[in-house]
C-alpha positions in Angstrom: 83.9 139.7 86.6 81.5 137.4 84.9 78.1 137.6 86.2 76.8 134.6 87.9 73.5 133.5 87.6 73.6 132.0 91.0 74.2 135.8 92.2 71.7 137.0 90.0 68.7 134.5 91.9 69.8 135.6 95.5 69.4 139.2 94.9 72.6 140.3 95.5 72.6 143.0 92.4 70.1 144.9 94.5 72.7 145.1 97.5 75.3 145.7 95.1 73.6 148.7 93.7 73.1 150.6 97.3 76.5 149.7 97.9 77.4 151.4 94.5 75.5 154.6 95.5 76.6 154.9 99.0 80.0 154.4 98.5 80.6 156.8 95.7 79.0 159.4 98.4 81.0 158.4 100.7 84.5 159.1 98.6 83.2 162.4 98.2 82.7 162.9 102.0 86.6 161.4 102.3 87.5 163.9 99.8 85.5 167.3 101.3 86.2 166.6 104.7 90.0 167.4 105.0 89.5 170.1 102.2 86.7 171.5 104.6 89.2 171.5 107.8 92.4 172.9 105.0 90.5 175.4 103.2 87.2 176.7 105.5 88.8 175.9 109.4 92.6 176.8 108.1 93.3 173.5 109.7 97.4 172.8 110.0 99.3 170.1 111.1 97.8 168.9 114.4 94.0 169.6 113.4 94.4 167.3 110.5 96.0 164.9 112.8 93.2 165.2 115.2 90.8 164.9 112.2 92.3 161.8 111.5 92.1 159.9 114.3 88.3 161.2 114.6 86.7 159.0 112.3 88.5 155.5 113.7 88.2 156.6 117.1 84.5 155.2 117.3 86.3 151.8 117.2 88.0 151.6 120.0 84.4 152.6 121.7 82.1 150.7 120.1 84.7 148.3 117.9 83.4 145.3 119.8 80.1 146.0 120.7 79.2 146.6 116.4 80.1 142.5 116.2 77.6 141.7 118.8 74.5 143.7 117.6 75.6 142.4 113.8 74.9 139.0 115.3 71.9 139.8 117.8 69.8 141.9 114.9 68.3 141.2 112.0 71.4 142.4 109.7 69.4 143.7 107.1 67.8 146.1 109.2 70.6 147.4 110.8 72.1 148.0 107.1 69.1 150.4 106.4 69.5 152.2 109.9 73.3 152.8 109.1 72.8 154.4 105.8 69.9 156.7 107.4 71.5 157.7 110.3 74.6 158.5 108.4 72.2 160.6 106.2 70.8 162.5 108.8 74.4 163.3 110.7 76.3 164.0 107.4 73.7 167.1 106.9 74.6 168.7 109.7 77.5 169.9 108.2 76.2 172.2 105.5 73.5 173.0 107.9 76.0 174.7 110.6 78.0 176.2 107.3 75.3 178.3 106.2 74.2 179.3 109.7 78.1 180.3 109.6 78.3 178.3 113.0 80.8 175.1 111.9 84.3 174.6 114.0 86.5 171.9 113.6 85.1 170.2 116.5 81.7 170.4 115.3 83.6 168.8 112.0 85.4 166.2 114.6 82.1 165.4 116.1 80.3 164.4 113.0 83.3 162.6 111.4 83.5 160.7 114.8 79.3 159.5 114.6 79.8 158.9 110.8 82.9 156.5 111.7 80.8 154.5 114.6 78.0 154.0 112.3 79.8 152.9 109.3 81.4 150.6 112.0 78.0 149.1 112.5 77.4 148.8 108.6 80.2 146.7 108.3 80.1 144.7 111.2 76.8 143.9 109.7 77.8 143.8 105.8 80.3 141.0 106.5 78.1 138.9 107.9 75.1 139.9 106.0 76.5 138.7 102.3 77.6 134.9 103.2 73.6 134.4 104.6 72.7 136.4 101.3 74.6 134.5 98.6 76.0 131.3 100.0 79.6 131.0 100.9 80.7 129.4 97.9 79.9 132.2 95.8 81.6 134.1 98.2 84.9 135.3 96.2 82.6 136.1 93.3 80.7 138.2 95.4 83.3 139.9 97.6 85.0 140.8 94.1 81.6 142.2 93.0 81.4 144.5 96.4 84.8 145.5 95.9 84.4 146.5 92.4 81.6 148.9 93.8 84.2 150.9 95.8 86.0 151.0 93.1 83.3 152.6 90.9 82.9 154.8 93.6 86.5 155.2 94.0 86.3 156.1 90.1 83.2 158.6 90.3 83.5 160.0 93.1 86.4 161.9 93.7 86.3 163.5 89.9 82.7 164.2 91.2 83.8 165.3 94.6 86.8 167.5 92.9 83.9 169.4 90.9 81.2 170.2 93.5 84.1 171.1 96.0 85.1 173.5 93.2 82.3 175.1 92.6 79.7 174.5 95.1 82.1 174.9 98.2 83.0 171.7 100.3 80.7 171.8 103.1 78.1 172.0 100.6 79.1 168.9 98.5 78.4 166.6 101.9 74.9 166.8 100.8 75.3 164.6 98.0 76.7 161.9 100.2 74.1 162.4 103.0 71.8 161.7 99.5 73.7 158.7 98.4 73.2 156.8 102.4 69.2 157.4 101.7 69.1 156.1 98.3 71.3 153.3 99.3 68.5 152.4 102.4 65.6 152.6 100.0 67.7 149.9 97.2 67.9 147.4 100.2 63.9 147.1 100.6 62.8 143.7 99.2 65.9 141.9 99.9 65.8 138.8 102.2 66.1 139.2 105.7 68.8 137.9 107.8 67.8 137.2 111.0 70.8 136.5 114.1 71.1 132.5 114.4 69.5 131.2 117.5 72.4 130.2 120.5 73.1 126.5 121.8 72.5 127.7 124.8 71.7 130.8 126.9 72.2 133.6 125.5 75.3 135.6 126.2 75.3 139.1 127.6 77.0 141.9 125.8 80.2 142.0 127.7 81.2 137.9 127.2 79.6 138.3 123.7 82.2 141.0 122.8 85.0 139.4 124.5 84.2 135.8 123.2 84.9 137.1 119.2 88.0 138.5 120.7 89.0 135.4 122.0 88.0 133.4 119.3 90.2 135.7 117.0 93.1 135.0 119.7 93.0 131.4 119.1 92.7 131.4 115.1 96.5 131.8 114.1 95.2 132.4 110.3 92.8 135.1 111.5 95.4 136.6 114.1 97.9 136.7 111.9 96.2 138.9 109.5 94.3 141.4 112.3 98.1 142.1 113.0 98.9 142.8 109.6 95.6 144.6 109.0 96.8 147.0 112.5 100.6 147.4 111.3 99.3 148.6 108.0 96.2 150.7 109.0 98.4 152.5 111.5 101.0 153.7 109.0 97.5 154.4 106.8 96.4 156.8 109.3 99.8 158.1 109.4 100.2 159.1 105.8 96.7 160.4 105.3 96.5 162.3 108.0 98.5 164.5 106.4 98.2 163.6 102.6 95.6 166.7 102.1 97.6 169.2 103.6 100.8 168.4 101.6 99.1 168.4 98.1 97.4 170.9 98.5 99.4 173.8 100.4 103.2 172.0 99.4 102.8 170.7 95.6 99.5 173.3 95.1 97.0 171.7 93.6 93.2 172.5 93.3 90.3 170.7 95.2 89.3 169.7 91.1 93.1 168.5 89.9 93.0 166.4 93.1 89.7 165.0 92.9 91.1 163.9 89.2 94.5 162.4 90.7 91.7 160.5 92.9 90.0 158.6 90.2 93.4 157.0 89.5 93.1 155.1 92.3 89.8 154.3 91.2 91.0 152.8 88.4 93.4 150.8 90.3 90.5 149.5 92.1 88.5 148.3 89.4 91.7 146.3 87.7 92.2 144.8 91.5 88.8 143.7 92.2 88.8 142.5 88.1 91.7 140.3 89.2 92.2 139.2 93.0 90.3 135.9 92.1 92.0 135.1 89.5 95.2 136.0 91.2 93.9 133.8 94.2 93.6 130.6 91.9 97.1 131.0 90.5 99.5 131.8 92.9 97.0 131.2 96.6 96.8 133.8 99.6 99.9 134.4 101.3 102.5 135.5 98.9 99.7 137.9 97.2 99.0 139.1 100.6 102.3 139.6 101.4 102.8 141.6 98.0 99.3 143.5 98.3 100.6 145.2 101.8 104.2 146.3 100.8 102.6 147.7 97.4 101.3 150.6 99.2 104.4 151.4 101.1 106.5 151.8 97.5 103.5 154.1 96.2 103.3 156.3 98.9 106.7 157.2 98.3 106.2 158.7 95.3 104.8 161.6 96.7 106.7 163.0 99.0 109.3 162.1 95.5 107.0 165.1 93.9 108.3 167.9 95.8 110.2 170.1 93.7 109.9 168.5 90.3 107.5 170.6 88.6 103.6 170.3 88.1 103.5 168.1 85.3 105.9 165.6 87.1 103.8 166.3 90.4 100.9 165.3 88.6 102.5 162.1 87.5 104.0 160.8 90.7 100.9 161.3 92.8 98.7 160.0 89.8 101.0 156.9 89.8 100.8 157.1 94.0 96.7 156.6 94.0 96.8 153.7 91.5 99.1 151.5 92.6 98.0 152.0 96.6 94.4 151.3 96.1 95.3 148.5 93.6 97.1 146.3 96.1 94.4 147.4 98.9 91.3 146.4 97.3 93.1 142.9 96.1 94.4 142.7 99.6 90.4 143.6 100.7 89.2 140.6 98.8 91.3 138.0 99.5 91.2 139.0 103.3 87.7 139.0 103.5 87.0 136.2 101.5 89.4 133.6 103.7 87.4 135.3 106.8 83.9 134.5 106.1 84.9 131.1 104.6 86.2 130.0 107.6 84.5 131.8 110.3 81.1 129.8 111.7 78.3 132.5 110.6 77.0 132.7 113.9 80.2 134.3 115.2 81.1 136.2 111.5 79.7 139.5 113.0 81.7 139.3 116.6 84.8 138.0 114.5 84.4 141.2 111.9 84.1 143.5 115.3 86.9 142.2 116.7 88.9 142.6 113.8 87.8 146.1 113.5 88.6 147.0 117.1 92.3 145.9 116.4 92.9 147.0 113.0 91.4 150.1 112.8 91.1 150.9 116.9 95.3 152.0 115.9 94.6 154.8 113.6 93.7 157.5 116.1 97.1 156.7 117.4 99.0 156.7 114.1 96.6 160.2 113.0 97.7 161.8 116.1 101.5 160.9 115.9 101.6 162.1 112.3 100.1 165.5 113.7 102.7 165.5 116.1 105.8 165.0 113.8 104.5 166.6 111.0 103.4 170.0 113.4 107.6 169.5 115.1 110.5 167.5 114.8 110.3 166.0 111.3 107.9 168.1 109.3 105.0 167.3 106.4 107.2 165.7 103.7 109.7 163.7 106.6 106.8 162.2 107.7 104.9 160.9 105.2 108.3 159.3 103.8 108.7 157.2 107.8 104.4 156.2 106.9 105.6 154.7 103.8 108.3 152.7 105.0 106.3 151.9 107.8 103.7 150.8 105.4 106.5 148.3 103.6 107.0 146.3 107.0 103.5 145.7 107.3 104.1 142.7 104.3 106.2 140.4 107.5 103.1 139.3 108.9 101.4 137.1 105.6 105.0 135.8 105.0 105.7 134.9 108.1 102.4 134.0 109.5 100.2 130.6 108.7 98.0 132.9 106.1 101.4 132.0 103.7 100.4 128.1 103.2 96.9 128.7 102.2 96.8 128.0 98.6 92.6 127.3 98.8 90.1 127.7 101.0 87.7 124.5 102.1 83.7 124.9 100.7 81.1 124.9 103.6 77.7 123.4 102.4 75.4 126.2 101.5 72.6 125.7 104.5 73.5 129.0 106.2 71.7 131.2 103.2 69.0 133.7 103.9 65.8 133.8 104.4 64.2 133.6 101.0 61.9 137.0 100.8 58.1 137.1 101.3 55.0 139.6 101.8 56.5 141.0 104.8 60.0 141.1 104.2 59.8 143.1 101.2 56.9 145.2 102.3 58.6 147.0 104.8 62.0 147.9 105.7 
């Protein structure tokens, strides 16, 4: 990913740097928190199932309402409020660890307020970068924010692996809790985004939320892929539900050896985000789509394959697994979020981002909690995982079959919808 020097003008290195930090926090928060709930709260098949389905919960309460206050607020503020309140409830674990007072429902409730807030930070993220960089350098910057997962994708699981090992997992929330400050304090100074003003009255919150729902309703590109986003998502919350549980107590492996099985798929993330514009220019959207959601499906099969074949060849298969799933994902990531915000009008991209949020990800406390279910009775840990991943193989139906399949480019908007360009009291004060 070259870098541009029309990125470089509009600041969007500094976002890209708190993004960087936060996110490799948060990967070790992903790790911790099922190890926490296998290894501390002796956590089996239903608790993992209800831990699950905690974190995307928040969307079906607040899935609507993110989109509206991403378009009502200044966005950049909200991004600094996210990351700071996410701090502050993060630390809670460790603090009720020590006091020897955390309970899996104390470890719901957090995972739950983390989930709504990071809710908000993307609601407002997605409609932050177009007014930041312009949308036509909008794929170079979406493949820019996706390789900053996938640097935290790289660093932090083989970081999360260590502390967990050594400093306990409870304890290694504190570094992510860190991470969400220091990602607050690198968005100071960058331009403000403030909501655009309505044609006419403005709406209350209730028709706000419902009118990006509608709006989504009547956009066959954008409904086509919400659908596909849900299919997939809820056959995501399916598989990791239980993912944890079976490589750690079923192919026994150590918090460390699966932090370093992690970072695989953080490789796979930086070749994806390396690549999905290219890949976008040669072949389109749709048939790389469609490709980018079965991808996951075949990986996740490979380990459930591991059972029984030895630790080396474990090691292998679920090495293999994390590669090539987060590889299709983040491609799948950009190209998604890049047709979105090119043609979605800015003053609806945070209610359109909401909406998509409270359909795609509003299924995964259903999927979490079915996985429980079967994995706890009638078809067992390694049963279910294999029904996720074919589950996860249908989900490619909707890009062929949907009007996402004909897009081969997207149309350039005129680049009037920047930004505010920063001055004494935008970067004075948070």
């Amino acid at each position: 990913m070259p870098i541009s020097s029309e990125l470089r003008k509009t600041g969007f290195f500094r976002l890209w740097t708190g993004e960087t930090l936060s996110l490799a926090g948060s990967q070790i928060t992903y790790f911790a928190t099922p190890l926490i709930a296998v290894l501390v709260l002796d956590a089996g098949s239903w608790e993992m199932g209800l831990l699950g389905a905690a974190g995307s919960a928040a969307t079906l309460f607040f899935g609507l309402s993110a989109g509206v206050w991403a378009d009502s607020f200044e966005r950049r503020r909200l991004l600094q409020f996210a990351n700071l309140a996410r701090a502050l409830v993060l630390a809670v674990i460790p603090v009720l660890w020590l006091l020897d007072a955390l309970t899996i429902w104390a470890l719901l409730a957090v995972t739950f307020a983390v989930g709504a807030l990071s809710l908000l930070f993307d609601s407002a993220m997605s409609a932050y970068l177009p007014r930041l960089v312009g949308k036509k350098q909008l794929g170079p910057a979406n493949s820019w924010m996706e390789g900053s997962s996938a640097v935290g994708d790289v660093a932090g699981p083989g970081l999360a692996g260590v502390l967990v090992q050594f400093l306990g997992a409870p304890l290694a929330i504190m570094a992510d809790a860190v991470s969400y400050a220091a990602s607050a304090l690198a968005l100071r100074g960058l331009p403000r985004a403030e909501p655009a003003a309505p044609d006419g009255p403005r709406e209350k919150h209730l028709q706000a939320a419902l009118s990006g729902l509608k709006l989504l309703m009547r956009d066959p590109v954008q409904r086509s892929l919400a659908l596909a986003a849900a299919h997939f998502n809820f056959f995501t919350a399916m598989f990791y539900a239980l993912y944890t549980l079976y490589v750690v107590k079923t192919l026994g492996m150590s918090p460390a050896l699966l932090g370093v099985l992690s970072a695989a798929g953080g490789v796979g993330a930086l070749l994806g985000s390396a690549t999905a514009a290219w890949i976008s220019r040669r072949f389109g959207y749709g048939v790389p789509l469609a490709l980018a959601y079965a991808a996951p499906g075949a990986a996740g099969l490979l380990v459930p394959l591991a059972e029984g074949r030895g630790q080396a060849w474990a090691l292998v298969l679920v090495g293999l697994s994390q590669f090539g799933w987060v590889l299709a994902v983040v491609v799948n990531l950009i190209l998604s979020e890049t047709i979105k915000q090119a043609l979605v009008p800015d003053h609806m991209l945070g209610r359109i981002t909401g909406s998509v949020r409270f359909i795609s990800w509003g299924v995964e406390p259903f999927g979490a909690l079915l996985a429980g279910a079967l994995g706890a009775g009638l078809l067992g840990l390694r049963n279910t995982l294999v029904l996720s991943a074919l589950g996860l193989l249908a989900s490619a139906l909707w890009p062929l079959a949907g009007p996402a399949r004909k897009l081969r480019s997207l149309p350039e908007a005129p680049d009037d919808d920047t930004a505010d360009a920063p001055d004494t009291a935008s970067t004075a004060r948070p």
